[in-house]
LOFI-515024 format. One record per residue: residue number from 1; y, z, x of N, C-alpha, C in turn. Coordinates in nm, 2 decimals. Layout:
   k   n_py   n_pz   n_px  ca_py  ca_pz  ca_px   c_py   c_pz   c_px
 NUM      Y      Z      X      Y      Z      X      Y      Z      X
...
//
This chain:
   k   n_py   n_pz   n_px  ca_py  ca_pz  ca_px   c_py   c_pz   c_px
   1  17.93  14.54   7.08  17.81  14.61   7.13  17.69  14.53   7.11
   2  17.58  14.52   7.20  17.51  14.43   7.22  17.38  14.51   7.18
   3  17.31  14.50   7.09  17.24  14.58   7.03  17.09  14.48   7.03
   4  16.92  14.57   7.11  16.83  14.53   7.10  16.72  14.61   7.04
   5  16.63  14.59   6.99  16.56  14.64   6.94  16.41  14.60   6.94
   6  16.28  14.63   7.02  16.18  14.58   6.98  16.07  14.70   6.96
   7  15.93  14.66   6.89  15.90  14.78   6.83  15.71  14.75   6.84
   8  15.65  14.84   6.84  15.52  14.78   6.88  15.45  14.79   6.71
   9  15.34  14.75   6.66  15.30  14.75   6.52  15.19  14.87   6.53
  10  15.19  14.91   6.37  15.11  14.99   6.31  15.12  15.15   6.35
  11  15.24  15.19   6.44  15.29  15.30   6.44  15.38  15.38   6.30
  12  15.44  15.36   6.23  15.48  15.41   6.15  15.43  15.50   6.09
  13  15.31  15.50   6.01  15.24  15.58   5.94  15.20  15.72   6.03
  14  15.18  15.70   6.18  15.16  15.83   6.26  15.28  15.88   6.31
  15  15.44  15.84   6.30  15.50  15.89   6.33  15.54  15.98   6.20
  16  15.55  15.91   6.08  15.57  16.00   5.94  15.50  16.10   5.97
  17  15.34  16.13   5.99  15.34  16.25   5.96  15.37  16.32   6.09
  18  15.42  16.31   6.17  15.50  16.39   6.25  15.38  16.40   6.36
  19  15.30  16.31   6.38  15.21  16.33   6.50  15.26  16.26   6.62
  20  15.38  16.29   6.69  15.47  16.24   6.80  15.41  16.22   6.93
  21  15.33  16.34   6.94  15.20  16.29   7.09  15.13  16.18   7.04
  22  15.03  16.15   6.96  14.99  16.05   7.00  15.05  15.89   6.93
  23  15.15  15.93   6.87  15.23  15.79   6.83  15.24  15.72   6.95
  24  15.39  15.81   7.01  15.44  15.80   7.17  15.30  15.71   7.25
  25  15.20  15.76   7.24  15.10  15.73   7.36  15.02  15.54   7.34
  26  15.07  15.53   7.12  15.08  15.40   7.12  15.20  15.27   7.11
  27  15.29  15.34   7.18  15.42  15.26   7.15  15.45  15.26   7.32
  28  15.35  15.25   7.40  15.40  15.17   7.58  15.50  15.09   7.56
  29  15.47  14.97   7.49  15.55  14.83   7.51  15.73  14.91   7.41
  30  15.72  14.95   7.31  15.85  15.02   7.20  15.91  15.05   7.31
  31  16.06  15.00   7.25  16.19  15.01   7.32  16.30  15.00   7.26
  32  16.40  15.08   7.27  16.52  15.01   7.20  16.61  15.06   7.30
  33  16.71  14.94   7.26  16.87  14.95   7.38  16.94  14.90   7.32
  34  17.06  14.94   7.40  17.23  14.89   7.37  17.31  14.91   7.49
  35  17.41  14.81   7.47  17.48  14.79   7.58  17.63  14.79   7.51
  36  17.74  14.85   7.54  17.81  14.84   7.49  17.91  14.72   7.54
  37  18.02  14.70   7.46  18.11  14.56   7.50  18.24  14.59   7.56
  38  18.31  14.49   7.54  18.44  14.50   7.61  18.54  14.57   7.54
  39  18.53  14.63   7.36  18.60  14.70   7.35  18.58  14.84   7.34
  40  18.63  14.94   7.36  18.64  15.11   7.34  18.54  15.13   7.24
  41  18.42  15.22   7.25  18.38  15.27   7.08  18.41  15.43   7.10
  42  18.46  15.43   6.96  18.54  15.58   6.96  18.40  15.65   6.98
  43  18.40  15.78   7.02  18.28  15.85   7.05  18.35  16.01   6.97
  44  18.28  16.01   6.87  18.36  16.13   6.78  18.25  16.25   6.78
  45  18.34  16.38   6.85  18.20  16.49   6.81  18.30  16.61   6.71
  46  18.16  16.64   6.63  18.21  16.71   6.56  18.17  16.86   6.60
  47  18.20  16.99   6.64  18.14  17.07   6.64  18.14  17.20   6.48
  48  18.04  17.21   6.46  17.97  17.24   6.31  17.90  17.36   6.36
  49  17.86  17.44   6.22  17.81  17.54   6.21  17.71  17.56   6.09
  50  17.57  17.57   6.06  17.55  17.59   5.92  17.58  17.75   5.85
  51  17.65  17.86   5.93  17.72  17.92   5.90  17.85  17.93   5.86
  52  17.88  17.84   5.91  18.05  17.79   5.84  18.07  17.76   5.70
  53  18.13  17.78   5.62  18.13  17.77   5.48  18.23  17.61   5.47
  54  18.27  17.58   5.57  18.43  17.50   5.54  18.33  17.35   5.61
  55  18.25  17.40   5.67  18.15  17.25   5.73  18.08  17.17   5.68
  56  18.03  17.21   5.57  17.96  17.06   5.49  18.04  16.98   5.47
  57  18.15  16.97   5.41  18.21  16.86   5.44  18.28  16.75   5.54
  58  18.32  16.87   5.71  18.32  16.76   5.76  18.17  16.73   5.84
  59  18.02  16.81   5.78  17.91  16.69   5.83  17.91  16.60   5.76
  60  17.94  16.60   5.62  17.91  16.50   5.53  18.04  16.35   5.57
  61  18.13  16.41   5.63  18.23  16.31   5.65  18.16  16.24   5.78
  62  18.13  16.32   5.89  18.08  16.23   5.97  17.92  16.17   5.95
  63  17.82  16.20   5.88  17.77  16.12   5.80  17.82  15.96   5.71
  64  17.90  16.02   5.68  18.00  15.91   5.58  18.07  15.81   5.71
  65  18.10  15.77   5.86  18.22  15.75   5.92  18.16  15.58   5.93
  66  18.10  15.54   5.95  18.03  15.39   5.95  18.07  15.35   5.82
  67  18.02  15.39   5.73  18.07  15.33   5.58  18.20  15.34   5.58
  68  18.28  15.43   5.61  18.42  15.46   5.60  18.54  15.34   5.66
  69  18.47  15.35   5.80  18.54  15.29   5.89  18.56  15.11   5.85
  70  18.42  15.10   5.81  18.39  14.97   5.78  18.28  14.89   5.93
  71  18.25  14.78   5.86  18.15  14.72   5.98  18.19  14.67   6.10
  72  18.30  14.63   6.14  18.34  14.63   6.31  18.41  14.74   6.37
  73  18.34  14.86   6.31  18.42  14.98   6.38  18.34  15.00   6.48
  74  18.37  15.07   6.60  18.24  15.10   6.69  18.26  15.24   6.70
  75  18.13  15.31   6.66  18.18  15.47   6.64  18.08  15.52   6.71
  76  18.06  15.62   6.80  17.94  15.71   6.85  17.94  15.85   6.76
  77  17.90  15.87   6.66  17.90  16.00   6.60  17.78  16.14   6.70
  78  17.84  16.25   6.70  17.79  16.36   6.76  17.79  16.45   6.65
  79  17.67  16.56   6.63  17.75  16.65   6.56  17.66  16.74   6.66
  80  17.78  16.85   6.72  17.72  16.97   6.80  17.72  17.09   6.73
  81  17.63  17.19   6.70  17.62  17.29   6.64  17.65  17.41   6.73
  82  17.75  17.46   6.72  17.75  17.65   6.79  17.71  17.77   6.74
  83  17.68  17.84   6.83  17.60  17.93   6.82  17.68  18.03   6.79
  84  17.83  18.06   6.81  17.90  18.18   6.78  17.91  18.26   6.66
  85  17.86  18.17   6.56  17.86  18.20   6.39  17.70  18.28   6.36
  86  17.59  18.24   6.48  17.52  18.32   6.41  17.48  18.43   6.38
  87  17.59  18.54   6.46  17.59  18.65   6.42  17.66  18.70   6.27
  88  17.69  18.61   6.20  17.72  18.68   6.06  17.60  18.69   5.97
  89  17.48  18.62   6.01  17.38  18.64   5.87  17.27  18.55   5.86
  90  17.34  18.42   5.98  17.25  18.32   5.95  17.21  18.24   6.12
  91  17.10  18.24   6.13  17.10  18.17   6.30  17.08  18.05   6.25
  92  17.14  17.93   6.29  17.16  17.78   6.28  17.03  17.77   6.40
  93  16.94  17.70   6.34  16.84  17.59   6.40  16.87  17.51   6.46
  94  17.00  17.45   6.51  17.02  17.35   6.58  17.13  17.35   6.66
  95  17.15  17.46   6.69  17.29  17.57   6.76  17.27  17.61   6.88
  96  17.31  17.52   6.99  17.31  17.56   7.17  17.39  17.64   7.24
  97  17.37  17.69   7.30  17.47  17.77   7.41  17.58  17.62   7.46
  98  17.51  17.53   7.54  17.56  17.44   7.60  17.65  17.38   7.50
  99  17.64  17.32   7.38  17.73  17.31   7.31  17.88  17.42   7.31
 100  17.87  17.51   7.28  17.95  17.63   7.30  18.07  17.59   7.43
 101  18.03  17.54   7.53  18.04  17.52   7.67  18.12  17.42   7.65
 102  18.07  17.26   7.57  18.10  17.21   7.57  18.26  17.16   7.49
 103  18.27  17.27   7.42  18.40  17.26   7.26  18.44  17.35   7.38
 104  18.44  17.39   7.47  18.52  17.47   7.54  18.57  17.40   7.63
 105  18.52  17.33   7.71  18.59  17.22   7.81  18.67  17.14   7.75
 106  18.65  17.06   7.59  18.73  16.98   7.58  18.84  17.06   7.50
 107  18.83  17.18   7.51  18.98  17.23   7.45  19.04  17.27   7.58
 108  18.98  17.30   7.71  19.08  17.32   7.79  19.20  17.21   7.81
 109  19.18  17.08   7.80  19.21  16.95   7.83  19.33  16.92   7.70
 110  19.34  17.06   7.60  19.40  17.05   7.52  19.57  17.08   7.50
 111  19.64  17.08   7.43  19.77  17.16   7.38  19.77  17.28   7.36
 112  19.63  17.31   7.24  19.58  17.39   7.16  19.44  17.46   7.22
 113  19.39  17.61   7.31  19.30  17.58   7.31  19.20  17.68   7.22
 114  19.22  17.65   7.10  19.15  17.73   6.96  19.05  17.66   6.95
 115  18.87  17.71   6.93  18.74  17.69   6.92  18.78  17.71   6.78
 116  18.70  17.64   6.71  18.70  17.70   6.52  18.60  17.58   6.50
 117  18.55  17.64   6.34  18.45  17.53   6.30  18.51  17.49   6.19
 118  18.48  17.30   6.11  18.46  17.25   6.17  18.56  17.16   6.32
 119  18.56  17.11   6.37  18.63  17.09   6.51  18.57  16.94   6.55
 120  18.67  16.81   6.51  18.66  16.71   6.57  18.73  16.68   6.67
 121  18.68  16.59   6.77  18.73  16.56   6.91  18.68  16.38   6.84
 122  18.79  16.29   6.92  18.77  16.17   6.86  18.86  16.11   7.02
 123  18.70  16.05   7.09  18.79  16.00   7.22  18.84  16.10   7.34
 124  18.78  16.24   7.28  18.77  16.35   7.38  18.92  16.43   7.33
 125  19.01  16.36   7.22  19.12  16.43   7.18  19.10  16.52   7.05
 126  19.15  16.62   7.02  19.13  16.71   6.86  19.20  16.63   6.81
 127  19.11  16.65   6.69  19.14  16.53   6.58  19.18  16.65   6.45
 128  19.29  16.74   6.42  19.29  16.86   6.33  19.32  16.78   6.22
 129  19.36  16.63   6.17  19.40  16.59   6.00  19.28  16.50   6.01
 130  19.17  16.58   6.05  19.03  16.45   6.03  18.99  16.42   5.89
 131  19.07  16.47   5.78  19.02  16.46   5.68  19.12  16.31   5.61
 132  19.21  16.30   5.71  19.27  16.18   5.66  19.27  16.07   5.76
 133  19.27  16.10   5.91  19.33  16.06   6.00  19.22  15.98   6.08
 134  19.05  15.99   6.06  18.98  15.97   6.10  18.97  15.81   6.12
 135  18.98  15.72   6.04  18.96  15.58   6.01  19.04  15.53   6.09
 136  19.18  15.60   6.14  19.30  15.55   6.23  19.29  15.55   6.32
 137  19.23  15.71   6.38  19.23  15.72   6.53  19.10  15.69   6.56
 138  18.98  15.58   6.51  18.83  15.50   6.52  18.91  15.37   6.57
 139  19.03  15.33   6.48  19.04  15.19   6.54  19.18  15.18   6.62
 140  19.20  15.28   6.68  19.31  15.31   6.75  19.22  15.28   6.91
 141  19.13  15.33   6.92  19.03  15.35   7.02  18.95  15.19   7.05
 142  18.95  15.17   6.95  18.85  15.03   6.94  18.97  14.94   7.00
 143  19.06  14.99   6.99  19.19  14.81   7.04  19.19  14.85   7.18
 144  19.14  14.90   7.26  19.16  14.96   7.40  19.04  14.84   7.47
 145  19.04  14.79   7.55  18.98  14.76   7.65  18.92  14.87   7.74
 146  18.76  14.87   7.75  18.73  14.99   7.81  18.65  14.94   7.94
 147  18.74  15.01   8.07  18.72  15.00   8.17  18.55  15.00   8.25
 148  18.45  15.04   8.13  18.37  15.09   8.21  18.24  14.98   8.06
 149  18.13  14.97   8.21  18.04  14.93   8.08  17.91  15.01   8.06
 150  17.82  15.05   7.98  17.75  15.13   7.96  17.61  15.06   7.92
 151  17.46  15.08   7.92  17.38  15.12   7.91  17.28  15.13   7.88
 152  17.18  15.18   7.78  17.13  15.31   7.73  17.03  15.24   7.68
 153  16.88  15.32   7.68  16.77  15.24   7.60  16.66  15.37   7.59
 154  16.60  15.37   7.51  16.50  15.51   7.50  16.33  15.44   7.44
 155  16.24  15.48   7.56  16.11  15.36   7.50  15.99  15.49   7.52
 156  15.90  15.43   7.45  15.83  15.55   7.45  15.72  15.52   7.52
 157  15.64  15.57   7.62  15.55  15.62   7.75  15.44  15.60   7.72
 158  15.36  15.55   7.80  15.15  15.55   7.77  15.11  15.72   7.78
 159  15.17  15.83   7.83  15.17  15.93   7.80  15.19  16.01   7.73
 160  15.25  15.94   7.63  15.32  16.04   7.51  15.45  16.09   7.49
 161  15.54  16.05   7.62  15.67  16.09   7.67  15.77  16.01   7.68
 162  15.91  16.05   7.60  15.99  15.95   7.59  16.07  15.92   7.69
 163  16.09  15.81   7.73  16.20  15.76   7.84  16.36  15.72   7.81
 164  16.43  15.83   7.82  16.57  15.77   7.85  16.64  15.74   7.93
 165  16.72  15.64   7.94  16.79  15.61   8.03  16.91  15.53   7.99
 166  17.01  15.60   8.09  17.19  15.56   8.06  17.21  15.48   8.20
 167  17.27  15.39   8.19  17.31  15.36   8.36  17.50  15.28   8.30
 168  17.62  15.34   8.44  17.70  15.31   8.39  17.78  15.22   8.51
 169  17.86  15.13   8.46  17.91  15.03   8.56  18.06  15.05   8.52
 170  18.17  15.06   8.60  18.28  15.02   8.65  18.33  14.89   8.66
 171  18.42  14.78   8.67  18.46  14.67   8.77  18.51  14.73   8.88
 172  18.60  14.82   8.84  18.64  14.89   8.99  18.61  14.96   9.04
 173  18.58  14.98   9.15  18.41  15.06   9.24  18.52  15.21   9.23
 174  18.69  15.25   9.24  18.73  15.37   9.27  18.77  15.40   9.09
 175  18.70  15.40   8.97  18.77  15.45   8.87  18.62  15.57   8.90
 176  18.65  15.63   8.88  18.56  15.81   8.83  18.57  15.84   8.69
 177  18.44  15.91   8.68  18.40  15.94   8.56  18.31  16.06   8.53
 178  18.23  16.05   8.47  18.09  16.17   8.45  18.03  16.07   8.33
 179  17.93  16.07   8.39  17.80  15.99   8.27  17.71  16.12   8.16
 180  17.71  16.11   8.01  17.65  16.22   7.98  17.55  16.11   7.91
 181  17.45  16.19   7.91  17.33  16.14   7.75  17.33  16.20   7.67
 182  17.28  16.21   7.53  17.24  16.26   7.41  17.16  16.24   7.34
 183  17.05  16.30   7.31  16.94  16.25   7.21  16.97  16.31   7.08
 184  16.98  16.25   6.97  17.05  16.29   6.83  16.88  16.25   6.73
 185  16.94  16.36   6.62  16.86  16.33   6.50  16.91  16.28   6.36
 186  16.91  16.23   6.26  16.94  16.17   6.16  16.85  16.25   6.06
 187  16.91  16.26   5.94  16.82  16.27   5.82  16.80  16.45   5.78
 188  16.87  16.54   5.87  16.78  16.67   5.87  16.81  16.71   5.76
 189  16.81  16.85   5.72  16.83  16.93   5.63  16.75  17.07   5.62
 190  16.87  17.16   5.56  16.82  17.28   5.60  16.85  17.34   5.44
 191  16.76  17.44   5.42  16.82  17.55   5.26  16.82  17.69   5.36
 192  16.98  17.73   5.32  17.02  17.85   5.42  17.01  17.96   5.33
 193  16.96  18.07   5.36  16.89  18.21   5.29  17.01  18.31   5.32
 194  17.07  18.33   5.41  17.19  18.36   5.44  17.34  18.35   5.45
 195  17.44  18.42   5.47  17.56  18.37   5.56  17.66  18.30   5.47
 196  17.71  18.25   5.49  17.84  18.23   5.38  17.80  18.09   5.31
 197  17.66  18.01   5.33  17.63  17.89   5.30  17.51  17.97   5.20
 198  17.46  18.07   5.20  17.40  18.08   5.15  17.35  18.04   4.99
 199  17.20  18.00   4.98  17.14  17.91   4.88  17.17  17.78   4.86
 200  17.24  17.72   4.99  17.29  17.61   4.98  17.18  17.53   5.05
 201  17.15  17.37   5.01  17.12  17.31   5.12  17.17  17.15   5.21
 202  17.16  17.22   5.32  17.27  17.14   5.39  17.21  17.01   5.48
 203  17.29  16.87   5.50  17.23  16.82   5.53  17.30  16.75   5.66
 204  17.28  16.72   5.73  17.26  16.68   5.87  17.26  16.52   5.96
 205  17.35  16.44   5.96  17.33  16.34   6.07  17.35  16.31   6.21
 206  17.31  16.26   6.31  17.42  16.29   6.43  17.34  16.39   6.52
 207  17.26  16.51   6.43  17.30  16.60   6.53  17.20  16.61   6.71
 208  17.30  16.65   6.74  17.24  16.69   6.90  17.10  16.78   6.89
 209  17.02  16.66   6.96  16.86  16.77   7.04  16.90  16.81   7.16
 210  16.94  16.70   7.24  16.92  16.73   7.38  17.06  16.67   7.41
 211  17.09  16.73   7.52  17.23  16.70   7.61  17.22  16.71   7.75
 212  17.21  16.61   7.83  17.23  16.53   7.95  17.33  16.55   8.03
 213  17.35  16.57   8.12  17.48  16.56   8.24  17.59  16.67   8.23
 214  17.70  16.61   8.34  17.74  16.51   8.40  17.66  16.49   8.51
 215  17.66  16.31   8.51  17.63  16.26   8.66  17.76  16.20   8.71
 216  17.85  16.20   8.78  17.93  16.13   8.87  17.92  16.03   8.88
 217  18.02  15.93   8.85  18.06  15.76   8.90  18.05  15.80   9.03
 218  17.98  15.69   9.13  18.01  15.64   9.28  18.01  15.53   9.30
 219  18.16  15.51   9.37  18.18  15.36   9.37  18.19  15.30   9.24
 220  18.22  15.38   9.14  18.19  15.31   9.03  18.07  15.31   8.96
 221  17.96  15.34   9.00  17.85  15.32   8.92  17.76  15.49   8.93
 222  17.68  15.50   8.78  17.58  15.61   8.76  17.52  15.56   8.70
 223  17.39  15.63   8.69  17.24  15.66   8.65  17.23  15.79   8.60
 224  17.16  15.79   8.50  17.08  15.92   8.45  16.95  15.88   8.37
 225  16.86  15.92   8.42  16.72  15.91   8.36  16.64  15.96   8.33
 226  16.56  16.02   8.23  16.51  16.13   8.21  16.39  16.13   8.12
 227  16.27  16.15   8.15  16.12  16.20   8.07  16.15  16.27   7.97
 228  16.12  16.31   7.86  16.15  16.45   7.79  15.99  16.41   7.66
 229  15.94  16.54   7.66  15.81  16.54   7.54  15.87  16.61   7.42
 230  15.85  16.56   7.32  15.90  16.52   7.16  15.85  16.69   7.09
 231  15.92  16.74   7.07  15.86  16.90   6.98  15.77  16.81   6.84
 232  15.70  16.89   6.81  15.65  16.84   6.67  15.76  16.80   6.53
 233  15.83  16.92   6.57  15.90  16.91   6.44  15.99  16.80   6.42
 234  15.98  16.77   6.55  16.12  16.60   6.51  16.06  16.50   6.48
 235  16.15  16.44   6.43  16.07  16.28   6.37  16.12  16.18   6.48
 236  16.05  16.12   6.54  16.07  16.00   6.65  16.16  15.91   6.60
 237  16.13  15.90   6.43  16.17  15.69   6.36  16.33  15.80   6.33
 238  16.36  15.90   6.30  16.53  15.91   6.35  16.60  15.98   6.45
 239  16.55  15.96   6.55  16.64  16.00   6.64  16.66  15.88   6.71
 240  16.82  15.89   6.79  16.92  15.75   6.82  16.93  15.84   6.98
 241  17.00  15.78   7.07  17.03  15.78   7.24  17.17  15.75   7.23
 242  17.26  15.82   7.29  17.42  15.80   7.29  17.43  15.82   7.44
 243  17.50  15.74   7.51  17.56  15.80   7.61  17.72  15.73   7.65
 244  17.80  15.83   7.74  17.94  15.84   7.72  17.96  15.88   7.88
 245  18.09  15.79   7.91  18.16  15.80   8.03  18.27  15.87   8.02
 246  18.30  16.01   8.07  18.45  16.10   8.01  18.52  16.08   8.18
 247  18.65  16.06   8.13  18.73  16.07   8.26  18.71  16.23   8.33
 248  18.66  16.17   8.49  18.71  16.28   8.59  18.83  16.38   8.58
 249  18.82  16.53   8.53  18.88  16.58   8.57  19.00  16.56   8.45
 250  18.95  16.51   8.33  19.04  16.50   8.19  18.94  16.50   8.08
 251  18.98  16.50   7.97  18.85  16.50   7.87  18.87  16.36   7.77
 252  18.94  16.24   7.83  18.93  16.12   7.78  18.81  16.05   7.79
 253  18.74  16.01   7.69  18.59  15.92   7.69  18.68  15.75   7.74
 254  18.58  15.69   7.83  18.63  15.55   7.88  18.55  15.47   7.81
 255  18.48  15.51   7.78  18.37  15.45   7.67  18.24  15.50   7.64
 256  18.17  15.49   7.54  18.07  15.52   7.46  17.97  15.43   7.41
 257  17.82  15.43   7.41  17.79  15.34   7.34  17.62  15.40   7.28
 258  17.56  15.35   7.20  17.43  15.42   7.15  17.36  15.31   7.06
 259  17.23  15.35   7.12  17.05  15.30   7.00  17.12  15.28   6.85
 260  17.06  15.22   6.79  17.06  15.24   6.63  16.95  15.33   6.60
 261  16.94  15.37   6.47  16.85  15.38   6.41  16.75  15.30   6.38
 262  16.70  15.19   6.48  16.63  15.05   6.50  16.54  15.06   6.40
 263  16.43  14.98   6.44  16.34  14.98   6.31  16.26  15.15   6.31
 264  16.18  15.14   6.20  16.11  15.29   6.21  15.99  15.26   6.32
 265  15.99  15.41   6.40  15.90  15.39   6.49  15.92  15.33   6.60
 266  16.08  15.30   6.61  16.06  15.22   6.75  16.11  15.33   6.85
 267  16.18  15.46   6.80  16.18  15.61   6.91  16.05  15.68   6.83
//
C-alpha cells in the first residue's frame, strides 16, 4: 500500500481546540492519500454497540488488530455502531440507521443470518471465533492478489470543507463491483450513564462518521467524490478515509485500502 502524506504548517494548535472551520480554511495545499497494492487488505468491520455489555472487548480488539497482526498486515478496520440497542437505557452517539442496513446486507450473503453485537465481518465474511481467529483470517486475505486497484485521499478546502475522494480501477474492464467510502474517527471515548455499560468508560477507534455509496464499476472503473463540512465536535488530526470495492451481487470485499492517521492536522 502506497501511502502519502503532505501537511501544510502551523495548523495544529487550531485543530486541537476543535476549531475545524477555520483550520480547514488554512490547510488548501493539506492532503493525504493512499493507493492500495497488488495484495488484498483485509477490510474488517466490526459492528458494536456502547449498549452492549460483551463489546468493549471486541472494540478494544479491533483497536489492538495492527499491533496484533504485526507490521506487513494490511488491515482496513471499521467499527459500525447500531442503533437497535438503544432502546434498553442508553442511545449510543455514534449509532446509524444505515449501519443497521448495512450488518444486514452482509448477513444476507451469509449461512447464518443472525444480527448480534459484537459482529465481525473480515473480507465481507462473519468472522464468529474473532477472538482467536482474527490474525489468520487478516493474512489469509493478504495472500490473495486483488483484482482491483483503489484510490482514496481526503484534503482540506480554501472553504473550510473537506474533500474526499475514492476512485477505483479494474484491469478487466467486465469485473463488477460497488465502490464505498468511509470517514472514521480514532481516539473517542464515551462515560455511559446508562444501560448495561453503565459507569463505564468506553473507548473507541475505527469508528464510522460518514458512509458513502455504492457507486457501480463500469467497464471496470468508479468514482465517488464528495465535499462534506466537519461538525465541531470532531477532531480533523484523527479522522482516516477508507474505501472498499465489494463484489456485485455478493458480499466479498475485492479490496480495501485507507489514509493513515498522517501527521496531525493533515485531515
Amino acid at each position: 500500500m502506497n501511502i502519502k502524506c503532505l501537511s501544510t504548517a502551523s495548523i495544529i494548535s487550531v485543530l486541537m481546540l476543535g476549531q475545524a472551520g477555520p483550520a480547514f480554511a488554512q490547510m488548501a495545499a493539506a492532503r493525504c492519500e493512499a493507493k492500495s497494492g497488488v495484495k488484498t487488505a483485509a477490510l474488517v468491520e466490526l459492528y458494536s454497540s456502547e449498549g452492549c455489555s460483551s463489546c468493549p472487548p471486541a472494540d478494544q480488539r479491533l483497536s489492538a488488530l495492527h499491533r496484533e497482526a504485526g507490521a506487513d498486515a494490511l488491515i482496513v478496520p471499521l467499527a459500525l455502531h447500531v442503533t437497535y440497542w438503544d432502546q434498553i437505557g442508553w442511545a449510543d452517539r455514534l449509532a446509524q440507521k444505515p449501519f443497521d442496513a448495512r450488518q444486514a446486507e452482509l448477513l444476507s450473503y451469509q449461512p447464518r443470518h443472525v444480527a448480534y453485537t459484537p459482529q465481525f465481518f473480515v473480507g465481507g465474511s462473519e468472522l464468529r471465533g474473532w477472538d482467536t481467529q482474527l490474525p489468520a483470517a487478516i493474512r489469509r486475505i493478504n495472500a490473495v492478489t486483488a483484482p482491483v486497484n483503489i484510490s482514496v485521499s481526503a484534503a482540506g478546502g480554501p472553504d473550510g470543507k473537506l474533500q474526499l475522494a475514492a476512485d477505483a480501477s479494474a484491469a478487466d474492464g467486465r469485473t463488477s463491483g460497488m465502490l464505498y467510502l468511509a470517514l472514521s474517527e480514532n481516539a473517542l471515548s464515551s462515560t455511559v450513564l446508562r444501560g448495561e455499560n453503565q459507569g463505564a468508560t468506553l473507548h473507541h477507534d475505527a469508528a464510522v462518521r460518514v458512509w458513502l455509496g455504492p457507486v457501480a464499476l463500469q467497464q471496470g472503473h468508479a468514482s465517488l467524490h464528495r465535499e462534506l463540512s466537519i461538525p465541531a465536535g470532531w477532531r480533523p488530526d484523527h479522522l482516516q478515509v477508507a474505501a472498499f470495492v465489494q463484489q456485485a451481487g455478493g458480499g466479498a470485499i475485492l479490496q480495501a485500502v485507507s489514509t493513515p492517521q498522517c501527521e496531525k492536522g493533515v485531515l
